[in-house]
N, CA, C and O of each residue as an XYZ file, in Angstrom:
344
protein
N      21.005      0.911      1.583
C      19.842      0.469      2.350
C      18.780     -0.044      1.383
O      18.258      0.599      0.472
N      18.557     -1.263      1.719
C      17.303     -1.781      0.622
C      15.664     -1.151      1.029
O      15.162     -0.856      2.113
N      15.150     -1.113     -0.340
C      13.957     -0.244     -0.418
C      12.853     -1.010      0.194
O      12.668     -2.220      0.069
N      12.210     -0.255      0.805
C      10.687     -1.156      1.869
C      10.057     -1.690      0.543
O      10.187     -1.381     -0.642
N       9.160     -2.821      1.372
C       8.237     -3.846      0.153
C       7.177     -3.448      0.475
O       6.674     -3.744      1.558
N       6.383     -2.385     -0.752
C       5.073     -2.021     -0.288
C       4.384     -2.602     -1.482
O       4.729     -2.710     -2.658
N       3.111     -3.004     -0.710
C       2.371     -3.833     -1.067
C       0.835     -3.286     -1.268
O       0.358     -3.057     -0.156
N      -0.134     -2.991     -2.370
C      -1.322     -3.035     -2.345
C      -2.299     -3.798     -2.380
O      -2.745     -4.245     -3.437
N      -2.959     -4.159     -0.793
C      -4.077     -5.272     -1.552
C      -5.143     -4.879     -2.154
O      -5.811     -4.189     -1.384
N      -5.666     -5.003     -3.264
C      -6.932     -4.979     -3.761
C      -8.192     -5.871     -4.269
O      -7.917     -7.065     -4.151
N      -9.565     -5.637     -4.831
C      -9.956     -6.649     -4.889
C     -10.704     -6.110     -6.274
O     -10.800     -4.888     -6.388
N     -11.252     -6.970     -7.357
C     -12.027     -6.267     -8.397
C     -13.299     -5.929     -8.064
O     -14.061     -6.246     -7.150
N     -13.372     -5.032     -9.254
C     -14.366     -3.465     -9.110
C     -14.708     -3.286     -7.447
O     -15.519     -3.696     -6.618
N     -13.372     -2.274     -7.553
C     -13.504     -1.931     -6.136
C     -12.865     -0.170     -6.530
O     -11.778      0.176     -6.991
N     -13.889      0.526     -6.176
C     -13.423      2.618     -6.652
C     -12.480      2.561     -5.950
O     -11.428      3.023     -6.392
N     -12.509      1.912     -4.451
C     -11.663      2.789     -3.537
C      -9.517      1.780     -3.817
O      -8.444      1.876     -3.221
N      -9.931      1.134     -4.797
C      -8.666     -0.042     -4.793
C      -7.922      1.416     -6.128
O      -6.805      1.926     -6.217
N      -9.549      1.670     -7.137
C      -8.583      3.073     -7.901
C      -8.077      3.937     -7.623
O      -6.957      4.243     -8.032
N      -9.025      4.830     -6.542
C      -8.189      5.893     -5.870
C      -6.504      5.350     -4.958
O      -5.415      5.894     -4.773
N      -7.008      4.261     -4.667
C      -5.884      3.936     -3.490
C      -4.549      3.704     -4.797
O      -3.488      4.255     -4.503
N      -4.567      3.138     -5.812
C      -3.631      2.723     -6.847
C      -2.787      4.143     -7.391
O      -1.642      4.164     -7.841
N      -3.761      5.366     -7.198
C      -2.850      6.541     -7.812
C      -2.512      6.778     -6.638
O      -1.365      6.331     -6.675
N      -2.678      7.219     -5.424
C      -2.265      7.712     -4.170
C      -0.602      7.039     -3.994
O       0.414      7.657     -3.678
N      -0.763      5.455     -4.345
C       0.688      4.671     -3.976
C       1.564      5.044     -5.100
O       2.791      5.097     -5.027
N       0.711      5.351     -6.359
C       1.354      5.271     -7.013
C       2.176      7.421     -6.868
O       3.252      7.923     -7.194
N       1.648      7.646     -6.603
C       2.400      9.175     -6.504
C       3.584      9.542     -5.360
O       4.661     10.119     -5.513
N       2.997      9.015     -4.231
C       4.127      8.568     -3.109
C       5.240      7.668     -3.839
O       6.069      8.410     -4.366
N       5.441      6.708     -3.981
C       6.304      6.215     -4.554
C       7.227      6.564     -5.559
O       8.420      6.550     -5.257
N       6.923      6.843     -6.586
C       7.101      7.372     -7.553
C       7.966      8.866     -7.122
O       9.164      9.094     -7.291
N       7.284      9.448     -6.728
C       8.060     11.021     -5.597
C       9.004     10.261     -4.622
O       9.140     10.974     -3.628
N       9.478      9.487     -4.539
C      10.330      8.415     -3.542
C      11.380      7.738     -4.482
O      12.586      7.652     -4.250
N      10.786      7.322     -5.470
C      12.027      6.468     -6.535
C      11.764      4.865     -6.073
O      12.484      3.937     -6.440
N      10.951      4.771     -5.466
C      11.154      3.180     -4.833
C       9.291      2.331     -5.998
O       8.273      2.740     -6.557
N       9.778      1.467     -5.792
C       8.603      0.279     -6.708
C       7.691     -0.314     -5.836
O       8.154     -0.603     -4.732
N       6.424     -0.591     -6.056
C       5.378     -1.145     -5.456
C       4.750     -2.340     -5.855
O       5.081     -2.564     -7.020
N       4.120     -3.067     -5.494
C       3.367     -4.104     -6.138
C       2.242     -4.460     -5.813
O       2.126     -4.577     -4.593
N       1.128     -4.741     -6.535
C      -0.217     -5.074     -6.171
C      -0.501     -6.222     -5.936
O      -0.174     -7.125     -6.706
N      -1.105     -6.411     -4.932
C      -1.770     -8.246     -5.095
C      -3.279     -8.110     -4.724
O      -3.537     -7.302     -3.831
N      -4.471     -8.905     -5.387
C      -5.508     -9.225     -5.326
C      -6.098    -10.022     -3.954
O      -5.243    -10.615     -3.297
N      -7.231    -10.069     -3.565
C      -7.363    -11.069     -2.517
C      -8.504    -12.035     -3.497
O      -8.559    -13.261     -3.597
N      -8.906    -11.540     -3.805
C      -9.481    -12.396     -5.577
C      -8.520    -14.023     -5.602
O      -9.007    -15.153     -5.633
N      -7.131    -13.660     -5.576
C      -6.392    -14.249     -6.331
C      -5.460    -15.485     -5.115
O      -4.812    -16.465     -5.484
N      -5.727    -14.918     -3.304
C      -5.147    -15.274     -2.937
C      -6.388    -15.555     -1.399
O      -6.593    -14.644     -0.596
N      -7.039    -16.898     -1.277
C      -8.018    -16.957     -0.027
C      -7.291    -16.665      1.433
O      -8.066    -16.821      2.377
N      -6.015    -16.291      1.775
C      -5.637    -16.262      2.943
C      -5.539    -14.731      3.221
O      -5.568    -14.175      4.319
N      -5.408    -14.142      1.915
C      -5.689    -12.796      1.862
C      -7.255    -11.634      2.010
O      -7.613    -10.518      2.387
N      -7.672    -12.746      1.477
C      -8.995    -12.442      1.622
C      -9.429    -12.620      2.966
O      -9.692    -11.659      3.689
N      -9.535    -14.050      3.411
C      -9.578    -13.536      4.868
C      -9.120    -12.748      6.051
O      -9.720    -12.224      6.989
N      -7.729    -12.842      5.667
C      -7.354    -11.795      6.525
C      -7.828    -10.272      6.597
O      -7.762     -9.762      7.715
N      -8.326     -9.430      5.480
C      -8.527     -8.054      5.232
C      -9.593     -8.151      4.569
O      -9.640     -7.391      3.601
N     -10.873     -9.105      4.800
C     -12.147     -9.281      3.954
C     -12.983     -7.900      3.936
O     -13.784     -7.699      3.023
N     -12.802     -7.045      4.862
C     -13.560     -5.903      5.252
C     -12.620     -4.389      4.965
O     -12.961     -3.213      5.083
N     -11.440     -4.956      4.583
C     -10.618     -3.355      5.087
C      -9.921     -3.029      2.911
O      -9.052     -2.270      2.482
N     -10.740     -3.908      2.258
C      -9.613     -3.621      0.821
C      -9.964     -2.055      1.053
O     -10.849     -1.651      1.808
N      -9.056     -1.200      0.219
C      -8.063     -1.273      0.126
C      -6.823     -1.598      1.416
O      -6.994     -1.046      2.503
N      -6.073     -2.158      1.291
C      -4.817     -1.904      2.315
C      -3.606     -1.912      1.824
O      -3.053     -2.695      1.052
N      -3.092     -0.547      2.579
C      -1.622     -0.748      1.949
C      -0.592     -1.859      3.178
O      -0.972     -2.074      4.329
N       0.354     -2.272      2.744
C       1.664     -2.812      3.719
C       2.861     -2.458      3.681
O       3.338     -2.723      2.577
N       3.785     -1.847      4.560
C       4.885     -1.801      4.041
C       5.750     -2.586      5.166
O       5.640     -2.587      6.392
N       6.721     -3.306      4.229
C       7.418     -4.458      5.212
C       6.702     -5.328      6.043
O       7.079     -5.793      7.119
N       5.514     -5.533      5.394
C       4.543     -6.752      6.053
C       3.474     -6.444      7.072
O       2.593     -7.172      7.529
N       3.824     -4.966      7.354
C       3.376     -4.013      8.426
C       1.936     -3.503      7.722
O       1.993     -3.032      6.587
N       0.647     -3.606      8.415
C      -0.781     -2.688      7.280
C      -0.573     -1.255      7.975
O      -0.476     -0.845      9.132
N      -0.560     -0.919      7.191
C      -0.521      0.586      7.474
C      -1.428      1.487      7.057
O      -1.409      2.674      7.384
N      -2.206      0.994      6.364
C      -3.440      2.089      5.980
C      -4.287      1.232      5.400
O      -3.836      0.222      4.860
N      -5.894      1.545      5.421
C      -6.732      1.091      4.561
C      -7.976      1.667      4.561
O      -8.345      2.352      5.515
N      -8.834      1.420      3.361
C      -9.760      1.965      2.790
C      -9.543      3.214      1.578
O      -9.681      3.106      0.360
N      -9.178      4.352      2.343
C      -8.290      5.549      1.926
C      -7.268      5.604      2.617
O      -7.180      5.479      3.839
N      -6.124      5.872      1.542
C      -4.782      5.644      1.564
C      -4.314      7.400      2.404
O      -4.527      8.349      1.650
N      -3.904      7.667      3.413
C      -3.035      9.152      3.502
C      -2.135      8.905      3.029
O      -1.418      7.926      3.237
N      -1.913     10.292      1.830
C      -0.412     10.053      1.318
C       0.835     10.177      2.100
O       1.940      9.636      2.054
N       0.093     11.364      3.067
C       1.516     12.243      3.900
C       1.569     11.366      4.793
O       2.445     11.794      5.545
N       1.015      9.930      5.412
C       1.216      9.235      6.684
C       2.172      8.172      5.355
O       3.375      7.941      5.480
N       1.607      7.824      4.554
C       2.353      6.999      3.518
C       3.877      7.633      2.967
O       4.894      6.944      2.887
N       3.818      8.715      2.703
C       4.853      9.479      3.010
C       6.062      9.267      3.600
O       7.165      9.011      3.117
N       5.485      9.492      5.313
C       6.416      9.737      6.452
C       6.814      8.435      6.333
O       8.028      8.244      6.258
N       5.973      7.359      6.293
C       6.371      5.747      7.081
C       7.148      5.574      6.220
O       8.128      5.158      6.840
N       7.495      5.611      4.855
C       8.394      5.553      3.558
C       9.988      6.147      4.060
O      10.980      5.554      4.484
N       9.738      7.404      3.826
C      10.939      8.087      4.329
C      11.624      7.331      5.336
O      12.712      6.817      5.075
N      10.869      7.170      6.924
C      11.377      6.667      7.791
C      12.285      5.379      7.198
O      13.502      5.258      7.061
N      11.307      4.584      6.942
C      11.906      3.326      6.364
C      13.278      3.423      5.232
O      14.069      2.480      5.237
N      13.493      4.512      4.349
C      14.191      4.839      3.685
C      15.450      5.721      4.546
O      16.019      6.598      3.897
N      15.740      5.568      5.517
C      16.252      6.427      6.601
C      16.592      7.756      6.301
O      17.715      8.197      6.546
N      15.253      8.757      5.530
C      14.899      9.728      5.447
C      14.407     10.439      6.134
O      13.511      9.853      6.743
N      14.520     11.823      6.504
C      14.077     12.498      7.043
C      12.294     12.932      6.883
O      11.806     13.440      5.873
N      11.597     12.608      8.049
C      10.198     12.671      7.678
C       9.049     13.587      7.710
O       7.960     13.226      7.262
C-alpha cells in the first residue's frame, strides 16, 4: 500500500509553522512514512487558498488540520490511510 502524501504548508517567520514542523515531524517519523513542506511564500495559488489558516497540514490533498497541528487526530487519519488500526 503506498504511503499518504502529507504535506505542510507554511509561510516565513511564522512560530506556529515551528511548532507545527515538530508535531509532523514526530507523527511521521513514529509512522515510518516521509513528509514534505511547501511555502505559500513560494507558491500565489497557495497563498490564496489558506491566506488565513498557515499552518495547514494535507494528507492526500485532503486539509486536515491547521493553525495547531493534533498529533493524535494526525495520528488516526495516518494510520487509517496506512490501513492501520487507529
Amino acid at each position: 500500500m503506498p504511503h499518504p502524501d502529507v504535506v505542510l504548508i507554511t509561510k516565513a517567520d511564522c512560530h506556529l509553522c515551528t511548532a507545527a514542523r515538530a508535531a509532523v515531524e514526530r507523527v511521521t517519523s513514529g509512522l515510518g512514512i516521509s513528509w514534505r513542506e511547501q511555502s505559500v511564500d513560494d507558491d500565489a495559488d497557495l497563498r490564496e487558498r489558506f491566506a488565513e489558516e498557515i499552518p495547514v497540514v494535507l494528507v492526500d490533498g485532503v486539509q486536515r488540520d491547521f493553525w495547531k497541528i493534533d498529533e493524535a487526530r494526525l495520528e488516526r487519519t495516518l494510520r487509517r490511510a496506512l490501513g492501520q488500526q487507529a
